[in-house]
N, C-alpha and C positions, 0 to 999 in steps of 0.2 A: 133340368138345369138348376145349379144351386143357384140361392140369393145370395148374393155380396154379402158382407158385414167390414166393417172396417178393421185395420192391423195397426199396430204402431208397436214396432222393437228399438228400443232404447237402452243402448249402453250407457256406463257413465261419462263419458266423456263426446260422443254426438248421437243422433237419430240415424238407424241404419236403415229404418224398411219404414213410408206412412203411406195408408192407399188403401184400398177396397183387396178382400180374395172372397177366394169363394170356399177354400180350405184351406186349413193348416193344422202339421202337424207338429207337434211339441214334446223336445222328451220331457217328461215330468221326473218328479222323482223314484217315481213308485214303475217305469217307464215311460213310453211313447202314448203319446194318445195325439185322436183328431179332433177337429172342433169345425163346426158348420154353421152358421148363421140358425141360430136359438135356441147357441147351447144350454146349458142350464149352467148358471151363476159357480164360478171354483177361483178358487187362488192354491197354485198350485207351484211349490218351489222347483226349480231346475237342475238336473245333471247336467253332466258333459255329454252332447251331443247335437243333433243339427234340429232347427228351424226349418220347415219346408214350407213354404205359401206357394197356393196356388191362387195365382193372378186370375180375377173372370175373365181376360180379358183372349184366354185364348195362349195367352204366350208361355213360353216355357217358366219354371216353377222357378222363385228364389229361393237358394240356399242358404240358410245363412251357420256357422257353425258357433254356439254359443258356448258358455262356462259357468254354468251357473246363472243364478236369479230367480226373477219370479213371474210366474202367468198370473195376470187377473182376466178371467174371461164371465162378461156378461152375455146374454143373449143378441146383443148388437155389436158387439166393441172385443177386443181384445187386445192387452196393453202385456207389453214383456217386456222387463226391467230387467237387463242382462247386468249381470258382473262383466263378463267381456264378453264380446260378439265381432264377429267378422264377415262378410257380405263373402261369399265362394270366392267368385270374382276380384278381389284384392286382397285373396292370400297369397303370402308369400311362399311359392311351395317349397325355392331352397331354403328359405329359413326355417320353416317346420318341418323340413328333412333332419338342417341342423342341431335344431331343438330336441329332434327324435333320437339322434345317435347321442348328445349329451346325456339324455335321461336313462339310457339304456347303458351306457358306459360307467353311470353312477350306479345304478343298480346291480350290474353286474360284479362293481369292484364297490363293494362301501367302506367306506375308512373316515376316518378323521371326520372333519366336520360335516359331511354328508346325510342328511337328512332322506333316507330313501322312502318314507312315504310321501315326503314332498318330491322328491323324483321318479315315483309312479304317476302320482298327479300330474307330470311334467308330461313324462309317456302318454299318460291319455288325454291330454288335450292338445299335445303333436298329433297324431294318431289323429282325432275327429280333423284338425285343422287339413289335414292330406286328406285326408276320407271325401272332406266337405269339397276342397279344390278338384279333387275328381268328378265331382258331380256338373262343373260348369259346364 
């Protein structure tokens, strides 16, 4: 049985996850990784992808889909300072449907003022946003 260690994910604008797990996994930048209670000391920046914590407490895992940021992980503590974050659970999935066909519409036809790297970026954080709502 793993030991707890505490989590706390932090968007800029409120507190998404604070509580005890027993795992979680992080995409870094370099990809995914896990972390267990006495990890060894990283600060490690964020891609687009999902937060998973496993609660000790038995219950099903939280999701969260994040955008960026940053992991500080101690051997007790882990603190994730998202750019944006969203809990599975209150996303909106027709809106990042929506969001999905915008991005994809832009990129398929680029003109005028259209920025298509910034509407690849758009694509892939639709994409985790649906991926992550799947998982509830």
């Amino acid at each position: 049985m793993a030991h707890p260690f505490d989590i706390e994910v932090v968007s800029a604008d409120h507190m998404l996850y604070t509580g005890d797990a027993d795992s979680v996994i992080i995409p870094g930048e370099d990809g995914y990784f896990g972390v267990l209670a006495g990890h060894a000391p990283l600060i490690s920046s964020l891609q687009i992808g999902e937060i998973t914590i496993t609660p000790p407490t038995g219950e099903e895992p939280i999701v969260i889909a994040v955008h960026g940021g940053f992991a500080q992980i101690t051997s007790e503590k882990v603190l994730i300072l998202a750019d944006a974050a969203e809990l599975a659970e209150h996303i909106d999935v027709e809106r990042a449907e929506k969001a999905r066909q915008r991005a994809e519409e832009r990129i398929m036809a680029p003109g005028g003022n259209i920025d298509v790297d910034r509407a690849q970026i758009a694509l892939l954080r639709a994409l985790n946003r649906l991926k992550a709502a799947g998982k509830r």
